[in-house]
C-alpha positions in Angstrom: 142.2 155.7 126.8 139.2 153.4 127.4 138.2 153.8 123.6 141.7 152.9 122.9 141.6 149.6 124.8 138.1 148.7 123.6 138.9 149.1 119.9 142.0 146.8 120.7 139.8 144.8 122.5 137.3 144.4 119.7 140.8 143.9 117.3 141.4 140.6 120.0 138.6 139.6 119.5 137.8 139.6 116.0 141.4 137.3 115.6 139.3 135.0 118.4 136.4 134.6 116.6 138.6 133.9 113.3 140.2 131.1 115.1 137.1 129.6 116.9 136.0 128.3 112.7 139.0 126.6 112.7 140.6 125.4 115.9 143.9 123.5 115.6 141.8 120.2 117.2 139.5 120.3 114.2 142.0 120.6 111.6 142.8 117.5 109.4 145.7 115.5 109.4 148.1 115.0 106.6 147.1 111.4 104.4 150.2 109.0 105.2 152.8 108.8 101.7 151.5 105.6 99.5 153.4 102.5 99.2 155.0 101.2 95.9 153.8 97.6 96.6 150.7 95.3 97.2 151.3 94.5 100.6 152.8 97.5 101.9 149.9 99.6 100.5 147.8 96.8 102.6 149.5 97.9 105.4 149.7 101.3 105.4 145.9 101.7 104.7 145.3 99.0 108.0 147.5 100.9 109.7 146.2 104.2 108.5 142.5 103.2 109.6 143.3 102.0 112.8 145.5 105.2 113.6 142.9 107.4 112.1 140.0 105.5 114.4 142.4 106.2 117.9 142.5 109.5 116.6 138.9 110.0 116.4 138.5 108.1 119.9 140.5 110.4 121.2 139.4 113.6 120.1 136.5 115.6 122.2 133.3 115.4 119.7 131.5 119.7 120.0 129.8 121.0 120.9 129.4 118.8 124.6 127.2 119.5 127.3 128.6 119.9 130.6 125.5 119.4 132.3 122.5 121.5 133.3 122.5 123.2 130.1 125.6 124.4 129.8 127.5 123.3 126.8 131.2 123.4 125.5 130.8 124.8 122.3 134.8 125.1 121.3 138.4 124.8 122.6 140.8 127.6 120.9 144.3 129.6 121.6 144.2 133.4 122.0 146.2 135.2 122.4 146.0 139.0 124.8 145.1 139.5 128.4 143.6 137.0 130.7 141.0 138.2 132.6 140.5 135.3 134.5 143.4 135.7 136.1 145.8 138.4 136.6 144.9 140.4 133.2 148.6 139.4 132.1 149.0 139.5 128.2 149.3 135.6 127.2 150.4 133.7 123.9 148.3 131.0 122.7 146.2 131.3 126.3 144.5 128.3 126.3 140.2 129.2 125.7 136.6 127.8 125.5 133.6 129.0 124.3 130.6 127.9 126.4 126.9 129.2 126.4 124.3 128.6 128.8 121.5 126.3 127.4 119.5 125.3 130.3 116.4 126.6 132.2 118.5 128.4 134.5 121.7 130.9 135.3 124.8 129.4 136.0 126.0 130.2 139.3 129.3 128.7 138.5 130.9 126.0 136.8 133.9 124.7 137.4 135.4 123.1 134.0 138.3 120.9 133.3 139.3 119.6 129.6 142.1 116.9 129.7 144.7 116.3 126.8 146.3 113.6 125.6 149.1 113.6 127.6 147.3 113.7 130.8 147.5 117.8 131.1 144.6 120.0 132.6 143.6 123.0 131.8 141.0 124.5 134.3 138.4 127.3 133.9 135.7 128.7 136.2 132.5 130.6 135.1 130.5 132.7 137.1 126.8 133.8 136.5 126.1 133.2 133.2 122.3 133.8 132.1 119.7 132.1 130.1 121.1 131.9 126.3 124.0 133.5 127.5 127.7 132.7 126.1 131.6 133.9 126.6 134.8 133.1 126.3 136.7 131.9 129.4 140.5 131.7 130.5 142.3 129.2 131.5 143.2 129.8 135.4 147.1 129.2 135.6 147.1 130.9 132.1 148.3 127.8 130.4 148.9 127.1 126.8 146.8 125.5 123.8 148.4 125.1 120.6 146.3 122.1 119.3 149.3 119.9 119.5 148.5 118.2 122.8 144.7 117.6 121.9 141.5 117.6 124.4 140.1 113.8 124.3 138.1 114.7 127.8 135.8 117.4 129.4 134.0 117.4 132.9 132.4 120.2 134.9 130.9 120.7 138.5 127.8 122.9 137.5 125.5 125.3 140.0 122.3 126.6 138.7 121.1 129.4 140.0 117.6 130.5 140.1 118.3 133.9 142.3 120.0 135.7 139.6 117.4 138.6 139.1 117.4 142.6 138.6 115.3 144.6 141.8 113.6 147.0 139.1 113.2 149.4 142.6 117.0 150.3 141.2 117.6 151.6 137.3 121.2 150.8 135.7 122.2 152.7 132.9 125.5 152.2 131.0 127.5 155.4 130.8 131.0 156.2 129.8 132.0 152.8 130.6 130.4 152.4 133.8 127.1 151.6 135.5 125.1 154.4 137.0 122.7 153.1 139.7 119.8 155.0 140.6 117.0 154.8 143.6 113.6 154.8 142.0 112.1 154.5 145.6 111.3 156.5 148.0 112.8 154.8 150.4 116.6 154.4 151.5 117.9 151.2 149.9 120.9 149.6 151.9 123.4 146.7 149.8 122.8 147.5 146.2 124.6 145.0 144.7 124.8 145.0 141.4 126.8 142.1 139.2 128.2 142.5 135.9 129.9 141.2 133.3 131.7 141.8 129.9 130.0 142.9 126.7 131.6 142.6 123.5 128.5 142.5 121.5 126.7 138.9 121.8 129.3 136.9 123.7 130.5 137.8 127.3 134.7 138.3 127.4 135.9 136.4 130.1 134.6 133.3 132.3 134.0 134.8 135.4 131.2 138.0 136.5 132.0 141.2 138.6 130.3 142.3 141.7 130.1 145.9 143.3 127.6 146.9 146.3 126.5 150.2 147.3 126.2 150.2 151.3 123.6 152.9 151.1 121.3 154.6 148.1 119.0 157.6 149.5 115.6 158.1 148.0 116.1 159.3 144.2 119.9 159.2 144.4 122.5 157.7 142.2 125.7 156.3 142.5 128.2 155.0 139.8 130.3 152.1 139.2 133.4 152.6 137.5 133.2 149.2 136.1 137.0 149.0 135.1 137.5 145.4 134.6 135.6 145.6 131.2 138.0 147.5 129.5 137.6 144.9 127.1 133.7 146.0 125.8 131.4 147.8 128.1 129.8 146.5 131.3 126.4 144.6 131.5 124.5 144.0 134.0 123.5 140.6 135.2 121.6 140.8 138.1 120.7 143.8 140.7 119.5 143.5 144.5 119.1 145.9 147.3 117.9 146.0 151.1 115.3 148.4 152.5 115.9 150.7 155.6 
């Protein structure tokens, strides 16, 4: 079942990708009809100039940074589950593209794009590394068709320089989940390990996974099932642990 849902995962994906090279916002619009005479041919080109100029006012120029590095690279429909919210299949779900630029992990960024008629589509991303991208999902699962076009972007953005993996604990990937071991010898207390999405180069879904271990005995291991990345295979982010 897993393999199942990570081939249709990587089938949703590849129809992503497709439409991220050409997003309805980036798509040209049709030339206005010409007009038979002199004046009205005057006009329509005026008129056509000075609509085509709003239009391009309008539009949101990408990639954009969002500040502190982190940078909207594209605004797109997909359509399959939302992770961001409650996994629910959507149509057209409304999704960006952003990758981290900076100096430093995104804690979280919280990340609204306005349309043009005053509509908000919201999206939240959680621990994103260095030179790290994904796709994220808008919150209330709403809509994008490219009809109702983005002309704004703002984000509230927290670096975060903690994000780090405690090499006293190995992580291996297997069957789908993580396999935490104790290299000490020592008893390690709060393993916390956080994760997020792999689907080979661009992290599926805006926000990262958590799961703690209250206790790992000397040379032990432990295993995460990791089932929220049904969609590609679990990686890790950052790993820290107490000692006894």
């Amino acid at each position: 079942m897993k393999h199942l849902l990570r081939a249709m995962g990587a089938a949703m994906l590849a129809a992503l990708l497709l439409s991220a090279c050409s997003t309805p916002q980036e798509q040209t619009e049709p030339s206005a009809p010409q007009a038979t005479q002199a004046t009205q041919a005057t006009q329509a080109a005026t008129g056509a100039t000075e609509e085509s100029a709003t239009e391009a006012e309008e539009l949101l120029a990408l990639p954009r940074d969002l500040g502190s590095g982190l940078t909207l690279q594209a605004v797109l429909p997909f359509s399959g589950p939302n992770v961001d919210a409650d996994g629910a299949e959507s149509d057209q779900l409304a999704t960006i593209i952003v990758q981290n630029n900076g100096g430093m992990a995104v804690g979280a960024a919280d990340i609204t794009l306005t349309c043009e008629d005053g509509a908000e589509l919201r999206f939240r991303v959680t621990d994103l590394p260095v030179g790290g991208s994904c796709y994220a999902f808008e919150l209330n699962s709403a809509q994008y068709t490219g009809e109702n076009r983005v002309c704004a972007a703002s984000a509230e953005v927290e670096p975060d320089g903690s994000l780090s993996v405690d090499y006293r604990v190995s992580v291996m990937v297997q069957d789908g989940g993580l396999v935490l071991v104790n290299m000490t010898e020592d008893t390690l207390h709060n393993v916390t390990v956080r994760y997020r999405t792999d689907t080979g180069g661009t992290y599926f879904g805006g926000l990262s996974y958590m799961a703690t271990v209250e206790e790992l005995a000397p040379g032990a291991s432990q295993t995460v099932l990791a089932a929220e990345c049904y969609m590609g295979l679990p990686s890790v982010i950052a790993v820290s642990a107490d000692e006894s």
